[in-house]
C-alpha positions as CSV (number, residue, x, y, z in Angstrom):
1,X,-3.3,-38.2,93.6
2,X,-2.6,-41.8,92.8
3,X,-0.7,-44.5,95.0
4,X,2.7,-43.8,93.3
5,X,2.6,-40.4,93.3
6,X,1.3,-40.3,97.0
7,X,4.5,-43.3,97.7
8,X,7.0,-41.1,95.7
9,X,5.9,-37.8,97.6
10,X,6.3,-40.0,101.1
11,X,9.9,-40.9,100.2
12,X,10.8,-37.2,99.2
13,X,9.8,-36.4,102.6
14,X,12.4,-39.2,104.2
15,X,15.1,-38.3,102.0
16,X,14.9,-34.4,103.2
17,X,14.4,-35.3,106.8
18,X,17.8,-37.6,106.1
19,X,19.5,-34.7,104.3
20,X,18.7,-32.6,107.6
21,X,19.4,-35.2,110.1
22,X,21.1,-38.1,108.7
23,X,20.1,-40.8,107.2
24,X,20.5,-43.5,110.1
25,X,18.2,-41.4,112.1
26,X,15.5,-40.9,109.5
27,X,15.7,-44.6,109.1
28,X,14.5,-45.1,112.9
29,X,11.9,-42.4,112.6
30,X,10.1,-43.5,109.3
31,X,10.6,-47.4,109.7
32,X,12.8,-47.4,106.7
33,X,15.6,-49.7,106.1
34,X,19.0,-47.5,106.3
35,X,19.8,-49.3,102.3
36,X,16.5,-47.3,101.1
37,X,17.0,-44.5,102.5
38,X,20.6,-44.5,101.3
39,X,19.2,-45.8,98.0
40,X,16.6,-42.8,97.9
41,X,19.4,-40.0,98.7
42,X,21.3,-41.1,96.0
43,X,18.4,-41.4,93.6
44,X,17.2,-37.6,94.9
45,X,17.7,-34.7,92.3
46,X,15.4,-32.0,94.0
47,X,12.0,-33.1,92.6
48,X,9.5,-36.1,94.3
49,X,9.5,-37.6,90.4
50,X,13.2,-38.5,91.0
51,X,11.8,-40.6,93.4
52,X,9.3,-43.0,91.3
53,X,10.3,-46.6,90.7
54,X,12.1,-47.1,87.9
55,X,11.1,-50.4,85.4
56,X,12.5,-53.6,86.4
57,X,12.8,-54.8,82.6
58,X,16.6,-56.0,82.2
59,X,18.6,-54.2,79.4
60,X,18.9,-57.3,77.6
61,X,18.4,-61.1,77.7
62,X,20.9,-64.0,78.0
63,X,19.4,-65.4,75.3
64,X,18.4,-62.6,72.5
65,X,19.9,-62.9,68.9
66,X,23.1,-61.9,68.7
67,X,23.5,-58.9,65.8
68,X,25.0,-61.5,63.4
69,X,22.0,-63.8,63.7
70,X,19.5,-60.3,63.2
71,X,21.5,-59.5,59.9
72,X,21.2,-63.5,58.9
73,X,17.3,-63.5,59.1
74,X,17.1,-59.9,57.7
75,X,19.4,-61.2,54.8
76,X,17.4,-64.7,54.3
77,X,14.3,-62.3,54.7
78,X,15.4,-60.7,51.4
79,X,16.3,-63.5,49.5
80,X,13.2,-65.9,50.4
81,X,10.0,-64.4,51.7
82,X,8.6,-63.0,48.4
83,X,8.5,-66.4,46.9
84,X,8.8,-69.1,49.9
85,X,7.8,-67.2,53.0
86,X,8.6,-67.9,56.1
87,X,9.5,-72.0,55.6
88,X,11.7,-70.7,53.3
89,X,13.8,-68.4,55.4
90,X,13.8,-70.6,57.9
91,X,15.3,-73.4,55.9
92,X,17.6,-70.5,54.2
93,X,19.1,-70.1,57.6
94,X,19.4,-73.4,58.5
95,X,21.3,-74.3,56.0
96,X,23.5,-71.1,56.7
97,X,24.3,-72.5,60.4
98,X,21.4,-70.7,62.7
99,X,20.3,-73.2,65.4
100,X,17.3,-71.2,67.3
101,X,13.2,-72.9,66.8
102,X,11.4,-71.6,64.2
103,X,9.4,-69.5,66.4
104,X,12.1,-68.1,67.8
105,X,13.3,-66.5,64.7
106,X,9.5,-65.6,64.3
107,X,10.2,-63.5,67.3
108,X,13.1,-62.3,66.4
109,X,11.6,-61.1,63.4
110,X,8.4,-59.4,64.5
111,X,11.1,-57.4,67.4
112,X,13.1,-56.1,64.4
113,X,9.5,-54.8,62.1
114,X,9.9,-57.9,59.8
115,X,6.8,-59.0,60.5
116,X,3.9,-56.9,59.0
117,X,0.6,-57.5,60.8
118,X,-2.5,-57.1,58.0
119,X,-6.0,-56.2,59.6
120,X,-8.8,-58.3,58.3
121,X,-11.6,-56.0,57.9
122,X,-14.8,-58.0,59.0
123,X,-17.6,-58.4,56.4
124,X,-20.3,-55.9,57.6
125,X,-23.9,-57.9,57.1
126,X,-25.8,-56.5,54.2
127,X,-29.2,-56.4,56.2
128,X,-32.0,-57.8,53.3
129,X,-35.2,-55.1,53.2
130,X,-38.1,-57.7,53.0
131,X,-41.7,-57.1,50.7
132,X,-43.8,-55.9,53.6
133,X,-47.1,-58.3,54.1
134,X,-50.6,-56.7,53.4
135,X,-52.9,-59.4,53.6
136,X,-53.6,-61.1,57.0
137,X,-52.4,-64.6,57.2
138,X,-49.9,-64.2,54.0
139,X,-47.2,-65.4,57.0
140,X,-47.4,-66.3,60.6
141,X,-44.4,-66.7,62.7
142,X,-44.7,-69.4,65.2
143,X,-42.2,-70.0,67.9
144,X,-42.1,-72.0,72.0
145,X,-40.1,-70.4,74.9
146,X,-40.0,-72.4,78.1
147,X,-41.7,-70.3,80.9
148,X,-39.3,-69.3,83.3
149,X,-39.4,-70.4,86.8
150,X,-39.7,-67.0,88.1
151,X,-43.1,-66.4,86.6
152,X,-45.1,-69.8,87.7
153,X,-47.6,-69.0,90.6
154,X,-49.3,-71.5,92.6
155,X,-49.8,-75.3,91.8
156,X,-47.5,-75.0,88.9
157,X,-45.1,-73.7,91.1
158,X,-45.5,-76.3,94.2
159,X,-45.4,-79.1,92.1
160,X,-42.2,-78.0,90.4
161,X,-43.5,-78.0,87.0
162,X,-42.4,-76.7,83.7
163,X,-44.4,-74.9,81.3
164,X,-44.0,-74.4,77.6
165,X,-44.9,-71.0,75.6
166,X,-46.5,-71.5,72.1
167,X,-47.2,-67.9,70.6
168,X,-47.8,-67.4,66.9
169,X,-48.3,-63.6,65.6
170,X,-49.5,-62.9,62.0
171,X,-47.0,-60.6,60.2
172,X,-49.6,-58.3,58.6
173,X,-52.3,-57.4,61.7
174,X,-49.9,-58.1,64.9
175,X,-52.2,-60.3,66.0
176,X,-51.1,-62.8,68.8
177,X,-52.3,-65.7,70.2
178,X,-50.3,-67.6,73.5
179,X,-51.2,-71.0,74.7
180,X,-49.0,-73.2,77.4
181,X,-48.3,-76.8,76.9
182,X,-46.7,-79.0,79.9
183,X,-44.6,-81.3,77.3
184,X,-42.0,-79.6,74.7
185,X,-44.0,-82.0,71.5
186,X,-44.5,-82.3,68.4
187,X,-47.7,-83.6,69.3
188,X,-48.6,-79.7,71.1
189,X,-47.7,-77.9,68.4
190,X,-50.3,-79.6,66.4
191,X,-52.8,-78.7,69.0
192,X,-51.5,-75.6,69.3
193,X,-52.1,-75.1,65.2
194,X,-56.0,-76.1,65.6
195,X,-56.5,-73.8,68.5
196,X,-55.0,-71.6,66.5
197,X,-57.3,-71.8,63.5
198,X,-60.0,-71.2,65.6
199,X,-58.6,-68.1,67.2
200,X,-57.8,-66.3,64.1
201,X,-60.8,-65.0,61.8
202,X,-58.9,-65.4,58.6
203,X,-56.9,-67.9,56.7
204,X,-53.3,-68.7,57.4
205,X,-51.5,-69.2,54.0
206,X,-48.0,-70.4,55.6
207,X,-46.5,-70.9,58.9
208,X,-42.3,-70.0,59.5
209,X,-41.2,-71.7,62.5
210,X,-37.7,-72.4,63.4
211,X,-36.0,-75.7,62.6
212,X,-37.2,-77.5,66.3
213,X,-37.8,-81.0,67.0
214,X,-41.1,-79.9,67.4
215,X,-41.8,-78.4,64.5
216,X,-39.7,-80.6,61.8
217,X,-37.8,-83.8,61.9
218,X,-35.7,-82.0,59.2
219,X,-32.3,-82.8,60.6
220,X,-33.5,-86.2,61.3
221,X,-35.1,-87.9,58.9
222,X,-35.6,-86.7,55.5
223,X,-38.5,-89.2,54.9
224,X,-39.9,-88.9,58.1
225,X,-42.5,-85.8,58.9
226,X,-43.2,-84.9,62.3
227,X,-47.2,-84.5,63.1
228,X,-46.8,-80.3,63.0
229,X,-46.1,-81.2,59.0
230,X,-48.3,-83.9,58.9
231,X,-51.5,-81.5,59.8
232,X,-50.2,-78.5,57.5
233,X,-50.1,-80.5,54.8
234,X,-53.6,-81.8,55.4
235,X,-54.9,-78.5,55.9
236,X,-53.0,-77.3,52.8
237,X,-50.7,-74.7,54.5
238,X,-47.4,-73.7,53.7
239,X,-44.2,-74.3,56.1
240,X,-41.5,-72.4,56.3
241,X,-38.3,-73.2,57.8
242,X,-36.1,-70.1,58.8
243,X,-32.2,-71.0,58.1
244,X,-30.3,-72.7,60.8
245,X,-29.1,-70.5,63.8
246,X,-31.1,-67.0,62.5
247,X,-34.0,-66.2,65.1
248,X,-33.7,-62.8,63.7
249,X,-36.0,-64.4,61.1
250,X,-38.7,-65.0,63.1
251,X,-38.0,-61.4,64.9
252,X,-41.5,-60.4,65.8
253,X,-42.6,-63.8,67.7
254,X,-38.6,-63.6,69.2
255,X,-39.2,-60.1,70.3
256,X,-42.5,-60.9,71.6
257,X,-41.0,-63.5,73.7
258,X,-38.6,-61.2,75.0
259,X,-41.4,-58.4,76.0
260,X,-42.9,-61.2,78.2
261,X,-39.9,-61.9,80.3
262,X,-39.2,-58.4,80.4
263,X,-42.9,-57.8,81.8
264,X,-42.6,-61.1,84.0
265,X,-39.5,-60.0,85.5
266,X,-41.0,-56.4,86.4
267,X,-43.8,-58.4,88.0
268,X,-41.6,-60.3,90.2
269,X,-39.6,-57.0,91.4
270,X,-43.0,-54.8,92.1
271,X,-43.7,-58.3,94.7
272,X,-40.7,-58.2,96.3
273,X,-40.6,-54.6,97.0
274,X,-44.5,-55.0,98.2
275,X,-43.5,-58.0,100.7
């Protein structure tokens, strides 16, 4: 039973104590003002629904269209809206005497099912199946995530550092490889690319990374390379840039960083419940 229901039922009790009693005594018993109870004896038809409250909405409004302006805009709405649209009705009426705002007729309209609404039916994404990757190094996505604060243990997180997450995973064997940097650099990711080298027992062909500061001066400079390209181009690897605002393009190294913080956050509950 919900609170109007459970109000109207109370009031059907007062009213038939009242119609048994009287209504000035029913009105001392319950607490009830004698004009409610009055109101609620008049209101009474037998059934507790009687009883509900009834919409305070008013009938009409002061200031509504009178039926002469309705047939005016309904009229100009025939004779101009194919060709001129609404600026045309609007100055159709004008010029036949109506003095309400634009929107106002607008209103006016829409209320009397002028005013047809059409749904724009979004552009579903056509999802792009890419060539699957058979040799190892083909492509290696490369991506940073900031350690979160949550997951820094001892000195690192006395001294209030910050931490950086480098991880680059080839496309074709899975493989991963994680190193932490103290400075967000261009400078790291190139140390980040020879450690890498030396991790992975085959040769990288190209490298996608996203279109950061620390990868690309892209959105900089055209001239001006950052040292990430700098050392690809020595080493004769390829760079990829993803487009701008897609990290679904680099979705294995992405998803990878969101297993860690899934995995560092499970970590960090299992202590709390231990303590």
């Amino acid at each position: 039973m919900n609170m109007i229901t459970q109000e109207a039922k109370k009031k059907q009790a007062i009213v038939k104590y009242a119609l048994k009693k009287g209504k000035s005594k029913a009105s001392r018993m319950y607490g009830v003002s004698l004009s409610s109870v009055k109101r609620w004896c008049k209101q009474y038809d037998g059934t507790w629904q009687s009883l509900l409250p009834k919409s305070h909405r008013p009938h009409s409004h002061p200031n509504r269209h009178t039926k002469r302006e309705e047939r005016q805009i309904r009229n100009s709405f025939k004779k101009c809206y194919e060709r001129y649209g609404w600026d045309g009705v609007y100055s159709d009426l004008k010029r036949k005497g109506y003095t309400r705002s634009y929107s106002g007729m607008i209103y006016a309209a829409k209320r009397m099912g002028l005013v047809k609404y059409k749904k724009t039916k979004k552009k579903s994404r056509k999802h792009r199946r890419y060539p699957e990757l058979l040799i190892p190094g083909e492509k290696v996505q490369i991506d940073v995530k900031e350690v979160p604060y949550n997951c820094l243990r001892g000195k690192a997180l006395r001294d209030g550092k910050h931490f950086y997450q480098w991880t680059a995973i080839d496309e074709c064997t899975r493989m991963r490889f994680v190193y932490g940097f103290e400075e967000h650099t261009p400078e790291n990711s190139t140390k980040f690319l020879k450690m890498l080298l030396k991790e992975f027992p085959f040769k990288i062909q190209t490298i996608q990374t996203d279109n950061g500061r620390e990868f690309t001066y892209k959105y900089q400079s055209s001239e001006v390379k950052s040292p990430f390209e700098i050392e690809l181009n020595k080493l004769g690897i390829n760079h990829k840039l993803i487009p701008p605002r897609t990290p679904w393009h680099n979705g294995k190294v992405e998803r990878s960083h969101r297993n860690d913080q899934n995995i560092s956050m499970i970590g960090k509950h299992s202590e709390i419940l231990k303590n």
